[in-house]
C-alpha positions in Angstrom: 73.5 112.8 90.4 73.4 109.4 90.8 74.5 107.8 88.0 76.3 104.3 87.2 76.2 103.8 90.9 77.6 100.3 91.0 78.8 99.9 94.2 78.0 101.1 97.9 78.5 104.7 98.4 79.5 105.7 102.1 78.4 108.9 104.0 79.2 109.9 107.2 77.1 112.6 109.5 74.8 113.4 112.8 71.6 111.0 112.3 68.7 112.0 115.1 67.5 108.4 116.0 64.4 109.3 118.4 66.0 111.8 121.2 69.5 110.7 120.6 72.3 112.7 118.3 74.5 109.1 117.0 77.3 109.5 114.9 77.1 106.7 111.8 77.8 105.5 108.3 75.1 106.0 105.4 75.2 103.5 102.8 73.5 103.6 99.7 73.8 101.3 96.6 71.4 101.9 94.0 71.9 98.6 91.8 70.6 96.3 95.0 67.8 99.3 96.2 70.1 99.1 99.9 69.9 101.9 102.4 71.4 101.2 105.5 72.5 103.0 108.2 74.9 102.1 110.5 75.6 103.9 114.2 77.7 102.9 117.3 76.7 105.2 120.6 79.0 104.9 124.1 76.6 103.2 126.4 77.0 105.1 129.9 77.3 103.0 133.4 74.1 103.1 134.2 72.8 102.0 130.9 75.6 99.1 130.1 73.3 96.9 128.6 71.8 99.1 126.1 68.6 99.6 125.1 66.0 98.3 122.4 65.2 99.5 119.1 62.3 98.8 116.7 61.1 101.1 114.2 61.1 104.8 113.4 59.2 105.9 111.0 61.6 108.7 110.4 65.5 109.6 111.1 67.4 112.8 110.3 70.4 113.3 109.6 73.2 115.8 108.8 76.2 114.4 106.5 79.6 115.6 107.0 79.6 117.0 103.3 76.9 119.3 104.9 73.9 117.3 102.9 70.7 116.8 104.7 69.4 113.3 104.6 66.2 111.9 105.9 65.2 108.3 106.0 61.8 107.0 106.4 60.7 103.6 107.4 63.4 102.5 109.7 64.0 98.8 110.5 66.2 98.4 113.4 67.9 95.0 111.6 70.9 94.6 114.4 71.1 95.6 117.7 75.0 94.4 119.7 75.7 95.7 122.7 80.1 95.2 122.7 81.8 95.0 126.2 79.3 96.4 127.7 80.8 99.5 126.6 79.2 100.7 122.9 76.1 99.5 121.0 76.0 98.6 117.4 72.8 99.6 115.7 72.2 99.0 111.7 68.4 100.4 110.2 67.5 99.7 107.0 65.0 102.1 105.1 62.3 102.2 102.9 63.7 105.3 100.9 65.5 108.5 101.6 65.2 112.3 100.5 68.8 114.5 100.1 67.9 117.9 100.7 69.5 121.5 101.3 67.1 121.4 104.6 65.7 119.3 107.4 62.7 118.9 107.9 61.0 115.1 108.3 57.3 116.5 107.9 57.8 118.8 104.3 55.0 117.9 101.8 55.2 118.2 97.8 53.3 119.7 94.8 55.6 118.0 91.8 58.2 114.8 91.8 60.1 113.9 88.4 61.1 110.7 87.7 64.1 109.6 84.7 62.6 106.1 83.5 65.3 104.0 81.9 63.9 101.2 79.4 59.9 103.3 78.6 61.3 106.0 75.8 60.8 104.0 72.8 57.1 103.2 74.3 56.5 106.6 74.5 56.8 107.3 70.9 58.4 111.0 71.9 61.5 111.8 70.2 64.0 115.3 71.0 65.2 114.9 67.4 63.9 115.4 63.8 65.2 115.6 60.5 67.2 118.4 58.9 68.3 119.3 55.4 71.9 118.2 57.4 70.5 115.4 59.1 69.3 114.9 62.7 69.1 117.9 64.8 67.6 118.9 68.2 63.9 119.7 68.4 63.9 122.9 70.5 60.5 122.4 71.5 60.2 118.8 72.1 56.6 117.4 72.0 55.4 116.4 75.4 52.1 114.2 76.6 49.8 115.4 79.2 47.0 113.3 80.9 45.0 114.1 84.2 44.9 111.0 86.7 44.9 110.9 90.1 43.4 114.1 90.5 47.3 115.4 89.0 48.4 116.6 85.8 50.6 113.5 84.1 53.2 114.8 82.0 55.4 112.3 79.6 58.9 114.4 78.2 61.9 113.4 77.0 65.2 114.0 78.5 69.0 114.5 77.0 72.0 114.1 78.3 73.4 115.9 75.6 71.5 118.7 73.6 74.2 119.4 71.0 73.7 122.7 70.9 76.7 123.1 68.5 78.6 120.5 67.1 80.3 118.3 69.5 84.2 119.0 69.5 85.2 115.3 71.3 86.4 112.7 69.0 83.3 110.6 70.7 79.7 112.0 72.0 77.4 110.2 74.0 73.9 110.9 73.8 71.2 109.5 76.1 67.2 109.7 75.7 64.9 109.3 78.7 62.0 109.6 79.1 60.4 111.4 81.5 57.8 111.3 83.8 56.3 114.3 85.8 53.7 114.2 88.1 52.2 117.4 89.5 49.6 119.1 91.9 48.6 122.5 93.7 48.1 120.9 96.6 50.8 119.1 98.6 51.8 115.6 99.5 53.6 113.3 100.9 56.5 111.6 99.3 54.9 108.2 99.9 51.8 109.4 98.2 53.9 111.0 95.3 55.5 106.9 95.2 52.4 105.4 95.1 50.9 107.4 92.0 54.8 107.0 90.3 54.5 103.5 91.4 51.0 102.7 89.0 52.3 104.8 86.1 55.9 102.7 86.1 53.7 99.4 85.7 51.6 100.3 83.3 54.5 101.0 81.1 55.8 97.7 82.4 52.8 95.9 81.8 52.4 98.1 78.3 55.9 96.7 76.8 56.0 93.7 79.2 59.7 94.0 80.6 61.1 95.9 83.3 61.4 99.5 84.1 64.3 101.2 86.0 64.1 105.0 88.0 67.3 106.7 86.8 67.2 109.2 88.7 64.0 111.2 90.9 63.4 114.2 92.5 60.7 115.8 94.5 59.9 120.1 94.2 58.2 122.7 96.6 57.1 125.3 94.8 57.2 127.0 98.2 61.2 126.6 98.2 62.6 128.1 95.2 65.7 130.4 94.8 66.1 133.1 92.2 69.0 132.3 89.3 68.6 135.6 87.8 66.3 138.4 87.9 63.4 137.4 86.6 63.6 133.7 86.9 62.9 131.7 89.9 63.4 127.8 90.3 63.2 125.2 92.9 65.6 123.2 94.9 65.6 119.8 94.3 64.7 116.8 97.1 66.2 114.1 95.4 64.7 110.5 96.1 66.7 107.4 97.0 64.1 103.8 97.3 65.3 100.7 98.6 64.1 99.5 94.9 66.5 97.1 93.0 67.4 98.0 89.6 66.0 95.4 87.2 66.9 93.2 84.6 66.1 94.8 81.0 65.3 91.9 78.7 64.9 95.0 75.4 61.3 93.4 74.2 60.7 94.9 71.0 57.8 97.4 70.1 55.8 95.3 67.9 55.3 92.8 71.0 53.7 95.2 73.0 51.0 95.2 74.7 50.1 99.1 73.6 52.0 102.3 73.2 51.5 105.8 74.7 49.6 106.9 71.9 46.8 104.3 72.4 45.3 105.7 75.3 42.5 107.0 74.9 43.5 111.2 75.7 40.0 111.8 77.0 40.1 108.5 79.2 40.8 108.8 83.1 42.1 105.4 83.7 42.5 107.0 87.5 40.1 104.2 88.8 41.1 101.4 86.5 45.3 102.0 87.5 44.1 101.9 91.5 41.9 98.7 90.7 44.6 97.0 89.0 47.8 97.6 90.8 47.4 94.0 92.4 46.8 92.8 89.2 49.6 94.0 87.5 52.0 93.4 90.5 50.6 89.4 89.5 51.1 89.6 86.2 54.8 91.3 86.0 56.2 87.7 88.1 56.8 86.9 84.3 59.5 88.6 84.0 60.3 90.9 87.3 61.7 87.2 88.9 63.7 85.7 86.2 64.7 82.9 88.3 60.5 82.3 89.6 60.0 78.1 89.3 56.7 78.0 86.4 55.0 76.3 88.7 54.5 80.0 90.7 54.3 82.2 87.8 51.2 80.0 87.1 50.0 80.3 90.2 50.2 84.4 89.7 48.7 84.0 86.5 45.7 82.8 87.8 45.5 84.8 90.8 45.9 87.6 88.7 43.0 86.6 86.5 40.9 85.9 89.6 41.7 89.3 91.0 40.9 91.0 87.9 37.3 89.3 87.1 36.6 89.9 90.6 37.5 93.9 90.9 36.4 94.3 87.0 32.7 92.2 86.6 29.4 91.7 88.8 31.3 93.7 91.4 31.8 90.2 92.4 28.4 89.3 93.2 27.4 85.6 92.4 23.5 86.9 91.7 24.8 89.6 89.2 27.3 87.2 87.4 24.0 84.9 87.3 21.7 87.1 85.6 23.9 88.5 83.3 25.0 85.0 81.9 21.1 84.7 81.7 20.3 87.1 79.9 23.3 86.5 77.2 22.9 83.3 76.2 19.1 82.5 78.0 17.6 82.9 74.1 20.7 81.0 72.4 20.0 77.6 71.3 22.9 76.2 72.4 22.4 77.5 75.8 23.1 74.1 77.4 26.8 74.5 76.6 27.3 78.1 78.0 25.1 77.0 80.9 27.8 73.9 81.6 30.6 76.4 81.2 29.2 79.4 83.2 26.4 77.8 85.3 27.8 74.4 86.5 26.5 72.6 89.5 28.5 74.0 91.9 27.9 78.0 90.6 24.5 77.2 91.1 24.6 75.6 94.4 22.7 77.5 97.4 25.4 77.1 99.4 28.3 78.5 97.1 27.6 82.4 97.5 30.9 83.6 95.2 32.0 83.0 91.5 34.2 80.3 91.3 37.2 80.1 89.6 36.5 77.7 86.4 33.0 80.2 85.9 35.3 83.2 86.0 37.7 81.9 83.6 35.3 80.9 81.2 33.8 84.1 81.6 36.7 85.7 80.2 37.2 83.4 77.6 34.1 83.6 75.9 34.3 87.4 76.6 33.0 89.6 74.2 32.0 86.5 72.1 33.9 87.4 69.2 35.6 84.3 68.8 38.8 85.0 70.3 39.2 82.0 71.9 37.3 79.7 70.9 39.4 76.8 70.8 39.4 76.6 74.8 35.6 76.7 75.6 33.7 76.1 72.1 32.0 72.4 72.1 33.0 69.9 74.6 36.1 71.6 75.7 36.4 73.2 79.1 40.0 74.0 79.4 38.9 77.0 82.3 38.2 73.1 84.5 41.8 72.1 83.5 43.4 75.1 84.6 41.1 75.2 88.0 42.4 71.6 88.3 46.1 72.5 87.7 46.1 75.1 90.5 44.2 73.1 93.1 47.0 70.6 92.4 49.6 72.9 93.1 48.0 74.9 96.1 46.4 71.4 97.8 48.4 68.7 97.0 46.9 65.1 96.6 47.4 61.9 94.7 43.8 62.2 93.1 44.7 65.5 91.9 47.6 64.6 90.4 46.4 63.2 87.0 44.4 66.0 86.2 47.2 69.2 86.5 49.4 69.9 84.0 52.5 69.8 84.0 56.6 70.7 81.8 55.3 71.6 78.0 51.7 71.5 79.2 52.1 73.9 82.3 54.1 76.4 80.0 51.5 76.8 77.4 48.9 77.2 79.5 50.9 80.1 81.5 51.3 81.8 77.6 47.1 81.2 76.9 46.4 82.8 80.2 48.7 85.7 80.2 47.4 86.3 76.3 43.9 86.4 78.0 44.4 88.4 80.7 46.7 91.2 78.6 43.6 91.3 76.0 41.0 92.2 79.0 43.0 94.7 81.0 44.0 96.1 77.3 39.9 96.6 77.3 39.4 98.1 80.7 42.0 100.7 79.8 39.9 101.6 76.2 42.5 99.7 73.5 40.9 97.0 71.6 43.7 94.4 70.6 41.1 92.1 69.1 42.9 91.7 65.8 46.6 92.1 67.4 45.5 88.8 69.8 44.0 87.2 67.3 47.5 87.3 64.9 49.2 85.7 67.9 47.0 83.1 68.7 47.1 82.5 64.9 50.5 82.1 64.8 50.9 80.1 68.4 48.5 77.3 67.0 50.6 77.1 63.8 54.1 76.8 65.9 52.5 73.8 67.8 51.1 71.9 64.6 54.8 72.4 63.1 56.3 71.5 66.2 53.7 68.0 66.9 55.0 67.2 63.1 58.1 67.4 63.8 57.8 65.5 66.6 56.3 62.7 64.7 59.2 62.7 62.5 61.8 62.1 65.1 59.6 59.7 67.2 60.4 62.3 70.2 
């Protein structure tokens, strides 16, 4: 329905703003996630200098095309009163539902959502092989998990079955996937959002690159419509968000984080998706804001890896984080050097009653103690107290703090180590073990910077 939308789309209607009927212009345009609604009302004698607007949490309306639109979340973003005579009003919403009905308050048991860039993540394919090639699967396999108390379905869509053999000269064909999310009971579209909104970044998080809704619609299983005798289906409510479409950067499947398949089937990651929706809303700065200075998508980095430890370990309780690194390392005899890590001065201070940063880093670091990254902890090194260093620079600015952050080259690397770290631990929280997958990387990062230091040499750069 709303396909290749490029532009702004215009609709004209009725819209019920509060007590009033207004005559205005919808406009709609996908790409940029706008929804604005414009309306100009005749201001009588008595009220020639208009009135005020702020919010409405909800505004009908009834297009001339005889569509049904509501919008929810409305921003009064102009208000100009002309001569006198007519007031200008523009809104701009949160997201919109087309309809075949009115009716602001209607709750939902299913919404289905067209995901462009998550197919090849999903490892589902409406194809297989033939003794004549490639042909349709008629049955194609689908994915079902149970989160948020709701039946998660993963499918594939085509734009194009091929049925029979295509007769045009060219045929397009065009794989989706598609996710489905369903419930006996009813709810609102903004809960149906949320839940779509923690599925679309785990797959974003998954294959690290963006994620675009092609198209999404909401069902009532209480407002269906027979097609023919004995089968019934439901009208569709489709859904319109002020989201922007995304740049796709096409990262390739051997770079992801994990694939659909690695989730654990029996898992409920219900709690883990909830805790780490500010996480992952951190973490995806890397590539959601192409144009974000590296000096922020640190900053997130490290807020995100702050955020995690906190909502993931201890349940954030300085005690708890204290006797657990106890009794760890308490019988190691190096426990000196996990105490100077974990248990510095200012952990241990009376008066400090949270984890700090550089203890939280390190915490993750040494981790599991398998080694992973030993190279930033093991010995004399403390790179988590160069990275604390690096953002108090950049949040509190000061001459004496200057020395100590990193900075070009430096600053980059250390955004790649900590996003590497923080993909291996949520990877964990969600039940896939990338030990040996992050280990290869790291492997290979450390050999790309010995080349590239040689090759400095060389050139004297």
């Amino acid at each position: 329905m709303w396909e290749n939308i490029e532009q702004d789309r215009h609709y004209t209607g009725i819209f019920n703003i509060g007590d009033e009927h207004i005559s205005g212009e919808l406009i709609y345009n996908k790409k940029n996630g706008v929804i604005l609604l414009n309306v100009i009302k005749e201001l009588e004698d008595e009220f020639c200098l208009g009135k005020s607007y702020g919010t409405f949490s909800v505004i009908t309306g009834k297009l001339n095309s005889g569509a049904i639109v509501t919008l929810f979340n409305n921003r009064c973003t102009n208000n100009h009163t002309q001569a006198f005579q007519s007031q200008r009003l523009n809104f701009r919403a949160e997201y919109m539902i087309w309809a075949n009905k009115e009716n602001p308050d209607t709750k939902y048991n299913k919404i289905v959502c067209v995901l462009k860039n998550a197919y090849e993540w999903s490892g589902l394919s409406a194809f297989e092989e033939s003794d004549s090639g490639l042909k349709v699967i008629e049955n194609a396999e689908e994915k079902s998990y149970s989160w948020f108390g709701a039946k998660i379905t993963f499918s594939t869509y085509l734009n194009n079955w091929l049925l029979i053999a295509p007769r045009d000269e060219e045929t397009k064909i065009v794989q989706r996937l598609i996710v489905t999310i369903e419930m006996p009971e009813k709810h609102s579209p903004k809960e149906f959002a949320s839940f779509r909104n923690k599925i679309i970044s785990l797959i974003s998080f998954a294959i690290k690159d963006n994620v675009n809704i092609e198209e999404e619609y909401l069902l009532d299983y209480d407002d269906s419509y027979t097609v023919a005798r004995d089968f019934v289906d439901y009208h569709k409510h489709y859904l319109m968000t002020s989201e922007a479409q995304r740049d796709i950067f096409k990262s390739q499947i051997w770079n992801y984080n994990f694939t659909l398949e690695q989730i654990p089937a029996e898992k409920d990651i219900n709690s883990e998706l909830v805790r780490l929706e500010p996480v992952f809303n951190l973490y995806l700065s890397l590539f959601k804001y192409h144009d974000m200075p590296p000096e922020m998508v640190f900053l997130n980095i490290v807020q995100a890896l702050e955020t995690f430890h906190s909502r993931f370990f201890y349940n954030d309780k300085k005690e708890k984080y204290i006797k657990s690194v106890v009794e760890r390392f308490g019988q190691y005899p190096n426990f000196e050097m996990y105490e100077r890590l974990l248990l510095c001065d200012t952990q241990k201070d009376e008066n400090c009653h949270y984890i700090i940063l550089v203890s939280r880093l390190n915490d993750l670091l040494i981790g599991r103690e398998n080694g992973l990254f030993l190279e930033y902890y093991w010995g004399d090194k403390n790179y988590a107290q160069t990275i604390a260093d690096t953002r108090h620079y950049y949040t509190h600015y000061g001459k004496s703090k200057e020395a100590k952050a990193l900075k070009g080259d430096e600053l980059l690397e250390a955004i790649y180590i900590l996003k590497v770290l923080l993909e291996y631990h949520i990877c964990l929280v969600l039940g896939i073990d990338n030990k040996d997958k992050i280990g290869k990387e790291l492997e290979n990062h450390y050999h790309w910077k010995q080349l590239d230091a040689m090759q400095s040499q060389k050139t004297g750069r």
